[in-house]
N, CA, C and O atoms as CSV, one atom per row, in Angstrom:
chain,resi,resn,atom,element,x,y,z
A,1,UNK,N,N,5.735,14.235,-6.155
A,1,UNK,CA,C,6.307,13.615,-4.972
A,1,UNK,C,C,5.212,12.864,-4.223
A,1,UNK,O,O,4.017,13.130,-4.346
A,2,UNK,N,N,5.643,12.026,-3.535
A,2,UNK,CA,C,4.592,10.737,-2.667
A,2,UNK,C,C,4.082,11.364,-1.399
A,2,UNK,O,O,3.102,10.952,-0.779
A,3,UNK,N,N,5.111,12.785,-0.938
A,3,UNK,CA,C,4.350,12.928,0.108
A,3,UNK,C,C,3.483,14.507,0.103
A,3,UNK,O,O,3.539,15.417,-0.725
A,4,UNK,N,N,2.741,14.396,1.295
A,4,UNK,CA,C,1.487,15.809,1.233
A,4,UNK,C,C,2.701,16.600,1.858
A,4,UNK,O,O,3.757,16.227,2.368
A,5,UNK,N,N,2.056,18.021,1.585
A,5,UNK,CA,C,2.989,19.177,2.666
A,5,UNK,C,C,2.805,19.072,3.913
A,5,UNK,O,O,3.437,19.794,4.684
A,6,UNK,N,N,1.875,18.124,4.374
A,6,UNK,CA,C,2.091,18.025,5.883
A,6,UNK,C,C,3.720,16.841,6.434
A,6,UNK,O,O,4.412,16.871,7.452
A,7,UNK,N,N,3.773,15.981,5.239
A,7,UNK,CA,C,4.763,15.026,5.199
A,7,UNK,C,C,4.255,13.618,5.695
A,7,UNK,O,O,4.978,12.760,6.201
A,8,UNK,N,N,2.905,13.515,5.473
A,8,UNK,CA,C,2.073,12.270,5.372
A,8,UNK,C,C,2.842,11.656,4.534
A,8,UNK,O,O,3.914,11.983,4.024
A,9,UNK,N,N,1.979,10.430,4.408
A,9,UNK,CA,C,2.152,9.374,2.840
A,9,UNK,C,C,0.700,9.455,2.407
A,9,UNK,O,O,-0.285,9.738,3.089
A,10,UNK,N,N,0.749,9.282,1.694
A,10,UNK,CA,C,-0.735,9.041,1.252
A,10,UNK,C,C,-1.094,6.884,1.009
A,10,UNK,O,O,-0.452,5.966,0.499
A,11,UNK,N,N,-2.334,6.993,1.663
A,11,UNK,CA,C,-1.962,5.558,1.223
A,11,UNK,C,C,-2.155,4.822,0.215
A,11,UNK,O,O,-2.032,3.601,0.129
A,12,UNK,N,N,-2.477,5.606,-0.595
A,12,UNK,CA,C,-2.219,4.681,-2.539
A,12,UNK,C,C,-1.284,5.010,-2.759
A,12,UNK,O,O,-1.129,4.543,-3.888
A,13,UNK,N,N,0.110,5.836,-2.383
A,13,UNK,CA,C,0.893,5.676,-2.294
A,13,UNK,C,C,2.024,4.588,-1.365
A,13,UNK,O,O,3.093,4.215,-1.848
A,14,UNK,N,N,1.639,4.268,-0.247
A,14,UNK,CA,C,2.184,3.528,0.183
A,14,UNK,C,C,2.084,1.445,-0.009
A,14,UNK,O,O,2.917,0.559,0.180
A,15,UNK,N,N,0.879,1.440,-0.383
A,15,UNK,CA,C,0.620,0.044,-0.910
A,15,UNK,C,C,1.303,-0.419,-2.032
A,15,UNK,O,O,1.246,-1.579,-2.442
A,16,UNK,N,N,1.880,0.388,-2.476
A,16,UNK,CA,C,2.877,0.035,-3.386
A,16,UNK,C,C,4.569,-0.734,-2.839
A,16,UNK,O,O,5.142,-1.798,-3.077
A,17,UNK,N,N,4.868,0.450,-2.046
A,17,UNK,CA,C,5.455,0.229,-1.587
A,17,UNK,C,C,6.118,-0.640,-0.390
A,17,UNK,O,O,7.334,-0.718,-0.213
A,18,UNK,N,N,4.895,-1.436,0.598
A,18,UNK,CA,C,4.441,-2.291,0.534
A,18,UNK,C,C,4.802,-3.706,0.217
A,18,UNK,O,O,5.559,-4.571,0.659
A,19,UNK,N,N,3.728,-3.529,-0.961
A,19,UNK,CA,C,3.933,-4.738,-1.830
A,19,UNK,C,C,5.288,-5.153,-2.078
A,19,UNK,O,O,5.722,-6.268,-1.791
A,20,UNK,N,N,6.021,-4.119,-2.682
A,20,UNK,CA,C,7.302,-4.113,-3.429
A,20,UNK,C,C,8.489,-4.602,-1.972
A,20,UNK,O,O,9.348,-5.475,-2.091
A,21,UNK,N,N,8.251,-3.825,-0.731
A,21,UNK,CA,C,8.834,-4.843,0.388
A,21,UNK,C,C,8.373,-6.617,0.577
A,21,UNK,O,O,9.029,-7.649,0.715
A,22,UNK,N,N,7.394,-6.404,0.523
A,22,UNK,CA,C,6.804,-8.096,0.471
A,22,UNK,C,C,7.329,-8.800,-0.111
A,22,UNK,O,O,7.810,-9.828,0.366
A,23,UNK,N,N,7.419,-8.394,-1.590
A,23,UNK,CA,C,7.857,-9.108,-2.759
A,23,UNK,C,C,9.709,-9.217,-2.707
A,23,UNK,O,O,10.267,-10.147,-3.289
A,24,UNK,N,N,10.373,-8.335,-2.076
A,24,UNK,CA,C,11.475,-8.661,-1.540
A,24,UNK,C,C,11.824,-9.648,-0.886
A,24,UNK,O,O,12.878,-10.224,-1.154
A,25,UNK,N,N,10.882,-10.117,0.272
A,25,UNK,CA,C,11.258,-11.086,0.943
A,25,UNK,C,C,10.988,-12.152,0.677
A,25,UNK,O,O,11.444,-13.130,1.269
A,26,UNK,N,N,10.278,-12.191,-0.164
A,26,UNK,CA,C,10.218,-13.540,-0.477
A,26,UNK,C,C,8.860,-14.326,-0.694
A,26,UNK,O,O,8.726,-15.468,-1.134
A,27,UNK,N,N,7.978,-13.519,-0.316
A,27,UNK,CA,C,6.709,-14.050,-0.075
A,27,UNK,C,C,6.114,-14.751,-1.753
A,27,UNK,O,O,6.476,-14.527,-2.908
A,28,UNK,N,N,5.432,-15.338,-1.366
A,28,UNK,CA,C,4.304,-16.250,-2.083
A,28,UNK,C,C,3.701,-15.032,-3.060
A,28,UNK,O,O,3.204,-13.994,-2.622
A,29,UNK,N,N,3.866,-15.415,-4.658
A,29,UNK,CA,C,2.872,-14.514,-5.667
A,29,UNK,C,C,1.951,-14.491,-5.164
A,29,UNK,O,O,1.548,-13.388,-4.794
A,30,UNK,N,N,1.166,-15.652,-4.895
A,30,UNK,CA,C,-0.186,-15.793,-4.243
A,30,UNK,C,C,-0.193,-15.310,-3.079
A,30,UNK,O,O,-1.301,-14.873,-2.771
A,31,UNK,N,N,0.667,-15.197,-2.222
A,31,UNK,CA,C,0.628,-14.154,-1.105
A,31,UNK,C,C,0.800,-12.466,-1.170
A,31,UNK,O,O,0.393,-11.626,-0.368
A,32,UNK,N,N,1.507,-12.305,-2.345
A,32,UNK,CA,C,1.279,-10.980,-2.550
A,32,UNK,C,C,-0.127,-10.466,-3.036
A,32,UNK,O,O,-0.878,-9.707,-2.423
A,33,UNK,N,N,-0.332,-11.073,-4.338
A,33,UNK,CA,C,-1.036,-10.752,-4.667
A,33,UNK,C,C,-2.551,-10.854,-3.885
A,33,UNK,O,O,-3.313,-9.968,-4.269
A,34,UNK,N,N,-3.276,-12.009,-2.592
A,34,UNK,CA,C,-3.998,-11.703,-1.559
A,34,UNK,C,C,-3.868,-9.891,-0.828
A,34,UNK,O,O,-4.731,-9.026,-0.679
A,35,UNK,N,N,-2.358,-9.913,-0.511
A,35,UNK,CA,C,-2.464,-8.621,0.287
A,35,UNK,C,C,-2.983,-7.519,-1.060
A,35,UNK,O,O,-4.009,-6.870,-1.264
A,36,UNK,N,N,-1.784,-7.699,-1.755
A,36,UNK,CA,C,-2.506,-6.315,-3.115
A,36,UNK,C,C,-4.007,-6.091,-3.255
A,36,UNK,O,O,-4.482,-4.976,-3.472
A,37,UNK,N,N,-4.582,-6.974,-3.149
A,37,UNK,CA,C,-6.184,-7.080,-3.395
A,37,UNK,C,C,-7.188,-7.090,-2.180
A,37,UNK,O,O,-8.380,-6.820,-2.329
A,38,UNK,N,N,-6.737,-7.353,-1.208
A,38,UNK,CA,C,-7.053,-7.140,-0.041
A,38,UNK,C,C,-6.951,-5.537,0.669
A,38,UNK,O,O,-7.665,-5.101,1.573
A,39,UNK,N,N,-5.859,-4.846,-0.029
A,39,UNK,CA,C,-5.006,-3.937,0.255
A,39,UNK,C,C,-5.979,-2.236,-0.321
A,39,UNK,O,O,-6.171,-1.162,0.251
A,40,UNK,N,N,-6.389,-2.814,-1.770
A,40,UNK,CA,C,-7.028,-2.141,-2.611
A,40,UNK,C,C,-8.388,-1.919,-2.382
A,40,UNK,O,O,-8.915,-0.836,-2.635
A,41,UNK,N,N,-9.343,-3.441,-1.648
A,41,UNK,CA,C,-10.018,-3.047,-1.520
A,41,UNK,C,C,-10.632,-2.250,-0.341
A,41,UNK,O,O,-11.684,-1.611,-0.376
A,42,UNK,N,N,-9.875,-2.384,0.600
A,42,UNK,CA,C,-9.604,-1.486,2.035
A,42,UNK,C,C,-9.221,-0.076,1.659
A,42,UNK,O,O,-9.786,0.824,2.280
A,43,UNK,N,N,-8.253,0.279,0.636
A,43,UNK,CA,C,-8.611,1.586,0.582
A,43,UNK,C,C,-9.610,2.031,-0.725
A,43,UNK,O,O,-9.569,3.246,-0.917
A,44,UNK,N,N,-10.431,1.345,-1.590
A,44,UNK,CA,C,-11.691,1.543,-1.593
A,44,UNK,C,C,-12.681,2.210,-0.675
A,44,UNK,O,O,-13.395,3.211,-0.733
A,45,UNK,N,N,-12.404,1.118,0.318
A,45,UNK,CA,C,-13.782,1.420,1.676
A,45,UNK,C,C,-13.230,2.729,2.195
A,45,UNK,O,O,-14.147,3.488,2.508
A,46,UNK,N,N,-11.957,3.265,2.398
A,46,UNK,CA,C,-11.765,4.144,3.497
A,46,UNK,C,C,-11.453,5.256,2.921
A,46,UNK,O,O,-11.779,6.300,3.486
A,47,UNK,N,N,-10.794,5.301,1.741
A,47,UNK,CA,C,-10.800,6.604,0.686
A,47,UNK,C,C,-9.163,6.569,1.112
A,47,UNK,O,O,-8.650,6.042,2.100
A,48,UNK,N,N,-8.624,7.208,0.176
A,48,UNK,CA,C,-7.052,7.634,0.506
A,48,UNK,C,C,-6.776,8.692,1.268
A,48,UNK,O,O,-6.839,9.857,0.874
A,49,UNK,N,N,-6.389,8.250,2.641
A,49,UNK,CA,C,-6.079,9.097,3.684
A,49,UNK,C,C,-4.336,9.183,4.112
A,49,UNK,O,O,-3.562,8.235,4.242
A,50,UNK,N,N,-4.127,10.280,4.229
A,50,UNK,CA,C,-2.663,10.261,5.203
A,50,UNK,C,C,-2.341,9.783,6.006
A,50,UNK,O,O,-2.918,10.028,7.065
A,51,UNK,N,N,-1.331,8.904,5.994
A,51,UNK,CA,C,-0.688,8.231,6.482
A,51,UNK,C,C,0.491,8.331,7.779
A,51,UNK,O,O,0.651,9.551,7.797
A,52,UNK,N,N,1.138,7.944,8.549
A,52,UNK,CA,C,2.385,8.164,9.428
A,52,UNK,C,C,2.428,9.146,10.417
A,52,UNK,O,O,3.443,9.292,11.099
């Protein structure tokens, strides 16, 4: 399951999800794919923390 027992998200879990809203609306490949990579490397820097 996506979420912790506290009922966080985790956020390599949520960049997915995310994306997959983005990509609903309509946005630019090239605009997704900026945030995806932008997205990834931010939680690089910050480590996967709980979310909400």
């Amino acid at each position: 399951m996506n979420h912790s027992p506290s009922g966080s998200l985790l956020l390599s879990k949520a960049i997915p999800g995310f994306i997959n809203y983005k990509t609903t609306e309509g946005l630019a490949l090239r605009t997704i794919d900026s945030h995806e990579r932008l997205l990834n490397k931010w939680l690089e820097h910050i480590g996967d923390q709980e979310i909400g």
